[in-house]
C-alpha positions in Angstrom: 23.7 -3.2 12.3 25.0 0.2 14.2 28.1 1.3 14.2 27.5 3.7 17.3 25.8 2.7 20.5 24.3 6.3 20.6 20.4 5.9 19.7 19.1 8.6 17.1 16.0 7.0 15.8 14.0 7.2 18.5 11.3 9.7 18.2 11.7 12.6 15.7 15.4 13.4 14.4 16.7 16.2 12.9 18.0 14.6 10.0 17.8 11.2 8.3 20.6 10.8 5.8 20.1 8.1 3.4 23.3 6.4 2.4 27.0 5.7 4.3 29.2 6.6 1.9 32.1 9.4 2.0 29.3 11.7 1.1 27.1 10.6 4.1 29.4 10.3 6.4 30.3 14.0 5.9 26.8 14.9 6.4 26.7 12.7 9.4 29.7 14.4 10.6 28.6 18.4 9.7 25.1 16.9 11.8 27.2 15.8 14.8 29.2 18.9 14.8 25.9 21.0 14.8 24.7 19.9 17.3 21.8 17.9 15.1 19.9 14.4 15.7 20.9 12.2 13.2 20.9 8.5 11.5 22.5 7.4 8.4 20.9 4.7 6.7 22.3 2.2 4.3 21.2 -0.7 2.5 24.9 -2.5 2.3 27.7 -1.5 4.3 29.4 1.1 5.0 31.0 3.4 1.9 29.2 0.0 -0.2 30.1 1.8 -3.9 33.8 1.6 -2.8 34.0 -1.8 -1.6 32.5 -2.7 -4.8 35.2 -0.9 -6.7 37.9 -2.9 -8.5 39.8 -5.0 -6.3 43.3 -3.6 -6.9 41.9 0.0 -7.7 43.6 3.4 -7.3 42.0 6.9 -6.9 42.3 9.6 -9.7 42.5 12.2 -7.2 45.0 12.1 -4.0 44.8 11.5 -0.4 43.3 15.2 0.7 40.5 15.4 -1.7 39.0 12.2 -0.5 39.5 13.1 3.0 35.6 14.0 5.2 35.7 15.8 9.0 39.1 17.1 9.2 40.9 13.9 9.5 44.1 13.1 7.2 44.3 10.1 4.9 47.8 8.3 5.4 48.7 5.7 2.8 51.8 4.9 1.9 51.1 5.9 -1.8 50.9 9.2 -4.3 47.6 8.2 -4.9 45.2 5.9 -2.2 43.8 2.9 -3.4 40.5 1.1 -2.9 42.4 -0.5 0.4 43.3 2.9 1.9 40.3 4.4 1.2 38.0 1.5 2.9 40.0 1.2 6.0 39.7 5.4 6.1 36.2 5.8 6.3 35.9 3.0 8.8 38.0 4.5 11.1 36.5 7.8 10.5 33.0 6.4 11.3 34.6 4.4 14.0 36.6 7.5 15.7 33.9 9.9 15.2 31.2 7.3 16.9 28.9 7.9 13.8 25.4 6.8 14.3 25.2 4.3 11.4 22.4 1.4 11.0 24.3 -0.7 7.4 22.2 -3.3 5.5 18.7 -0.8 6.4 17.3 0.1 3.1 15.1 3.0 2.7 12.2 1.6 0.5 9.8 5.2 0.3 10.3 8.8 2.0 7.0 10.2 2.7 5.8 14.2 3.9 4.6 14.3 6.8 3.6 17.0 9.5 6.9 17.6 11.3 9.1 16.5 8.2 9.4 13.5 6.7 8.9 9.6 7.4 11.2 6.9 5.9 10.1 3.4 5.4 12.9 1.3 6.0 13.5 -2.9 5.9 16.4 -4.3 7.4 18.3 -7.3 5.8 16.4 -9.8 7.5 13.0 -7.9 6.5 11.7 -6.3 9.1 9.8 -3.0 8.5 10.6 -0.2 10.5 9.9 3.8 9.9 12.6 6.8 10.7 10.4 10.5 11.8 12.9 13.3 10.5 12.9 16.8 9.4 15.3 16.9 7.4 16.4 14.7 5.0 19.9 14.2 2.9 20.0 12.5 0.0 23.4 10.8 -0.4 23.0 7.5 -2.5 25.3 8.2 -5.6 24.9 6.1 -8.3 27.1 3.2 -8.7 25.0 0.7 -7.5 22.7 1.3 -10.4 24.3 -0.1 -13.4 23.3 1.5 -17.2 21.2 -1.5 -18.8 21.7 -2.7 -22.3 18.5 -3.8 -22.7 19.6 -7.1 -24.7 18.8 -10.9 -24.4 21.7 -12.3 -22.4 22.2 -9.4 -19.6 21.6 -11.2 -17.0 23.4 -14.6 -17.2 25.6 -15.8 -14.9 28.4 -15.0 -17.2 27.3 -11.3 -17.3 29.0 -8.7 -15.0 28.5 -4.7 -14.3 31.0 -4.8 -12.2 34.9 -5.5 -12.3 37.0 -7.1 -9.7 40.0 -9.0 -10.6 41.7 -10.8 -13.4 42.9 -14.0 -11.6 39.7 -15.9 -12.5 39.9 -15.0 -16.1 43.5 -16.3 -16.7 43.0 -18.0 -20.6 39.1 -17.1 -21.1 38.0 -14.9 -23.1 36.9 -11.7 -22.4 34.2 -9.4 -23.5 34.5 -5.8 -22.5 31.5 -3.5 -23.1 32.4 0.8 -22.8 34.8 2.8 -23.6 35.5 4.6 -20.1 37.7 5.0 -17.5 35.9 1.5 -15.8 36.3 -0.2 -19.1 40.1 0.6 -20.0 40.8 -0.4 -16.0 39.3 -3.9 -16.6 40.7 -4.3 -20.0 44.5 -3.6 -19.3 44.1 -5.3 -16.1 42.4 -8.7 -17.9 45.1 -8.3 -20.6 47.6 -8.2 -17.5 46.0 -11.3 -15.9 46.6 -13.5 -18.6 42.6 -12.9 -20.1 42.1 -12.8 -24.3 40.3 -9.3 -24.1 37.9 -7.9 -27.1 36.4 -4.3 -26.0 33.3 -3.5 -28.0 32.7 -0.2 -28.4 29.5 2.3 -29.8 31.6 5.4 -30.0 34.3 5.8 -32.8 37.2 6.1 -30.4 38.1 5.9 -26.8 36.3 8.3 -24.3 38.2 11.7 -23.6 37.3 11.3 -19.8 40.1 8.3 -19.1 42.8 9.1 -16.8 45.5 10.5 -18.7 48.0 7.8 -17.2 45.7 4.8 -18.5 44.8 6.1 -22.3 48.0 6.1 -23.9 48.5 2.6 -22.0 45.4 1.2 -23.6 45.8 2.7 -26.9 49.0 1.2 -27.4 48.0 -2.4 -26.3 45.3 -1.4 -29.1 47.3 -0.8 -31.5 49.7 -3.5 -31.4 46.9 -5.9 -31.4 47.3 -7.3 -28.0 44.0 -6.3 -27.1 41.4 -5.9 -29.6 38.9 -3.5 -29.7 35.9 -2.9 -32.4 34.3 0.4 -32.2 31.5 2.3 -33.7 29.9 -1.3 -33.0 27.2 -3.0 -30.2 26.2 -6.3 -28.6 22.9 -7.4 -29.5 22.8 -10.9 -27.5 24.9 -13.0 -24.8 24.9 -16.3 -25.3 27.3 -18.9 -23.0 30.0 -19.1 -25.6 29.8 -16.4 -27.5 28.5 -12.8 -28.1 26.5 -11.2 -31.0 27.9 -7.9 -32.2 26.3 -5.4 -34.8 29.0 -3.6 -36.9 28.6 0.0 -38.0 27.8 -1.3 -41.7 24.7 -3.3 -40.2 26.6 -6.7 -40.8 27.1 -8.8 -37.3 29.4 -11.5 -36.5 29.6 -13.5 -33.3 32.4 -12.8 -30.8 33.6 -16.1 -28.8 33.6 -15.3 -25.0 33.7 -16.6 -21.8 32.2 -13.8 -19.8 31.0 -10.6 -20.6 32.1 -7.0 -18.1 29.4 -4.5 -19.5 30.8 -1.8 -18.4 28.6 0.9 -19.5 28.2 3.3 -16.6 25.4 3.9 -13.9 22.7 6.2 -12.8 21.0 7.3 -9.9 18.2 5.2 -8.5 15.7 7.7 -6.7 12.5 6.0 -6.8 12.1 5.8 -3.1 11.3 9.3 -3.4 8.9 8.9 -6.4 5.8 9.9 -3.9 7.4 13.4 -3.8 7.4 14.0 -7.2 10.7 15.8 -7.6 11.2 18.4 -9.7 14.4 18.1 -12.5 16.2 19.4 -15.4 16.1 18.7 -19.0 19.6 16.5 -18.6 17.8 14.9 -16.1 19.9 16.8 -13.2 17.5 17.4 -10.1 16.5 20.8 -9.9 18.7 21.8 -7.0 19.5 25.1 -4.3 22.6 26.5 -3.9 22.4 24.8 -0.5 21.3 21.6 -2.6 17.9 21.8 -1.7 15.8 20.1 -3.9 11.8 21.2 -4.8 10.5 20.3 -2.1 11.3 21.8 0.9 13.3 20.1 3.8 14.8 17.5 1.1 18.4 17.8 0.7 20.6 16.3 -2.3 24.0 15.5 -1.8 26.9 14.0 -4.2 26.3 12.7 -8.0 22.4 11.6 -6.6 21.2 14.4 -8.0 23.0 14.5 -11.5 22.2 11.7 -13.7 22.5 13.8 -16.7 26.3 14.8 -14.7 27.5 12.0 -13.1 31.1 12.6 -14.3 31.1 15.8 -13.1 30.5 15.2 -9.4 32.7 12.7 -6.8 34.0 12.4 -3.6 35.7 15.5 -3.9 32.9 17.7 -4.7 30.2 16.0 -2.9 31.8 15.8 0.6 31.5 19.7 -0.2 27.7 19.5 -0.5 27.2 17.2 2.5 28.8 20.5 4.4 26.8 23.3 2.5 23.3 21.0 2.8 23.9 20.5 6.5 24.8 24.2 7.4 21.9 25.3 5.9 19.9 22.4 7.5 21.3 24.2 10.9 20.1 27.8 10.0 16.7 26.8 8.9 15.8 24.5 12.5 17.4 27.4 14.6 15.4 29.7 12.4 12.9 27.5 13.5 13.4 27.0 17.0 13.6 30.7 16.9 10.0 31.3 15.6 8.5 29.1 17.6 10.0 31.0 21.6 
C-alpha cells in the first residue's frame, strides 16, 4: 500500500529508508527536501510502534518535540496523546505526499555495485527488491519485545504489550517490570477495576518513571491496593496461575488471569546480518557523527542503533538524526555527482 502516487522504486533510488515511523518520516521528508529519490518501507503501517502504544496513552514530552518537517502539532492538551500523535503523522505523510509502501517488510539488505539491494515481501507475500544508494535505518525497537525465556511466554493469556483495562475488569492481573510501561498498565488495570500483582527483579521501582506516575504508583503500593513483590521473578505461566521465585530461593504460585510482561524491547537488525555490522561493547552500533554506521552508505537513525541505550534515544532525538543522516547523504551523492562530470 502507497501513500503517495509518486513512484520511487523504480530503477535505482537515492535512498531506501527502512521503517515509517516519526523517525522515517523525517528522513523521508529531509530526502524530499533535497531533492533525493526516495521510498520508505514498512512492514505494518504507518508510525506502527505508536499505534501499538497504550490505548489511552499520553507523551512524556510536549507537542514541539514530537513534531517532524516544520509542521506544528495542535492538540487540545499540555501533553499529546497516542490519538494526537497518530492523526499527526498521517497528515504529515498525507500533506507532504510522502512516498510510503506500509505492510512491505524488508527481509535482507545486500551490497551491491551502485549501493545497496533490499529484499522486500509484501503482506500478501510477494517478493520484490528496492536498488538504493543509500540506505536509513529507522526501525526503533518496540516491536521487538525483551523475552523471558520461561515456559508459558507465549500463551494466549501472555501479553508484551498493553492496551486497555476494560477487558480485565475483576481478573487478575500479572504485571512483569518495573518501568515506565509497567507502572502505566498497573495504575491503569488498578483504575479499570483489574486485581493487579507487579512482580518485580529489581529491589525497588525504576528511577526512569515519569515523575507524575511514581509517586502515584508507590502510593497505591503502599496502601496495598496494588501489590507488588520485588527482588523476585516468574519462572512459569500456567492458565490460572503464575510461578514466582522469591529472593530467598522459596517460590509460591501467583493466581492470574493474564499475564503483561512488560519487560522492555530491543532492536531487531538481522536483516542486515549479511553486512556484518560493526558495534559497541553495550551493544550500541558503532556509529558517525552523521550516524553512519561501518559500512559505508548505511545510515542509522533513532533508538535502532542503541540497544545497549534505548532509554536514551526517542522521537525527540531521533527525528534529529533522520536530519543529520540525510544532509550528509546529500553532500556525499553531490560529492559524487561531482566526481563523476
Amino acid at each position: 500500500m502507497t501513500i503517495s502516487s509518486e513512484s520511487a522504486t523504480s530503477g535505482l533510488i537515492d535512498v531506501a529508508i527502512i521503517g515509517a515511523g516519526p523517525v522515517g518520516l523525517a528522513a523521508a521528508i529531509s530526502c524530499k527536501r533535497a531533492g533525493l529519490s526516495y521510498v520508505v518501507l514498512d512492514k505494518g503501517c504507518v508510525v506502527n510502534a505508536i499505534f501499538d502504544y497504550p490505548t489511552y496513552m499520553t507523551f512524556f514530552t510536549t507537542a514541539p518535540e514530537l513534531e517532524i518537517g516544520g509542521h506544528p502539532m495542535v492538540t487540545g492538551h499540555d501533553k499529546p496523546d497516542r490519538k494526537d500523535a497518530l492523526m499527526y503523522y498521517r497528515l504529515v505523510a498525507q500533506r507532504e505526499a510522502l512516498s510510503i509502501r506500509q505492510y512491505t517488510e524488508v527481509t535482507r539488505v545486500h551490497a551491491a555495485p551502485a549501493g545497496f539491494t533490499l529484499e522486500v515481501e509484501a503482506k500478501d507475500g510477494q517478493m520484490d527488491t528496492v536498488e538504493a544508494r543509500r540506505v536509513v535505518v529507522a526501525t526503533g525497537y518496540y516491536d521487538n519485545p525483551h523475552a523471558l525465556g520461561i515456559p508459558g511466554e507465549d500463551a494466549e493469556n501472555v501479553s508484551h504489550y498493553y492496551t486497555e483495562a476494560h477487558p480485565f475488569w475483576q481478573l487478575d492481573v500479572t504485571v512483569i517490570g518495573a518501568g515506565n510501561s509497567a507502572a502505566d498498565a498497573a495504575l491503569d488495570l488498578w483504575r479499570g477495576g483489574a486485581n493487579v500483582t507487579m512482580v518485580v527483579r529489581a529491589p525497588e521501582l525504576k528511577s526512569t518513571i515519569k515523575y507524575w506516575v511514581r509517586p502515584d504508583l508507590e502510593n497505591r503500593i503502599k496502601a496495598g491496593s496494588i501489590k507488588a513483590h520485588f527482588e523476585s521473578r516468574l519462572l512459569e505461566i500456567h492458565p490460572e496461575h503464575v510461578l514466582v521465585e522469591c529472593a530467598d530461593g522459596s517460590t509460591f504460585e501467583l493466581p492470574t488471569d493474564f499475564t503483561f510482561a512488560l519487560t522492555g524491547y530491543r532492536p531487531k537488525l538481522n536483516f542486515l546480518e549479511d553486512l556484518n555490522l560493526a558495534t559497541l561493547p553495550d551493544e550500541c552500533l558503532r556509529l558517525s557523527s552523521t550516524h553512519e554506521s561501518s559500512v559505508p552508505g548505511l545510515f542509522v537513525a533513532g533508538s535502532a542503533g542503541y540497544a545497549g541505550r534505548t532509554n536514551q534515544v526517542f522521537i525527540e532525538n531521533g527525528r534529529i538524526h533522520a536530519e543529520e543522516a540525510v544532509a550528509e547523504i546529500a553532500r556525499q551523492l553531490q560529492e559524487r555527482e561531482a566526481a563523476l562530470v
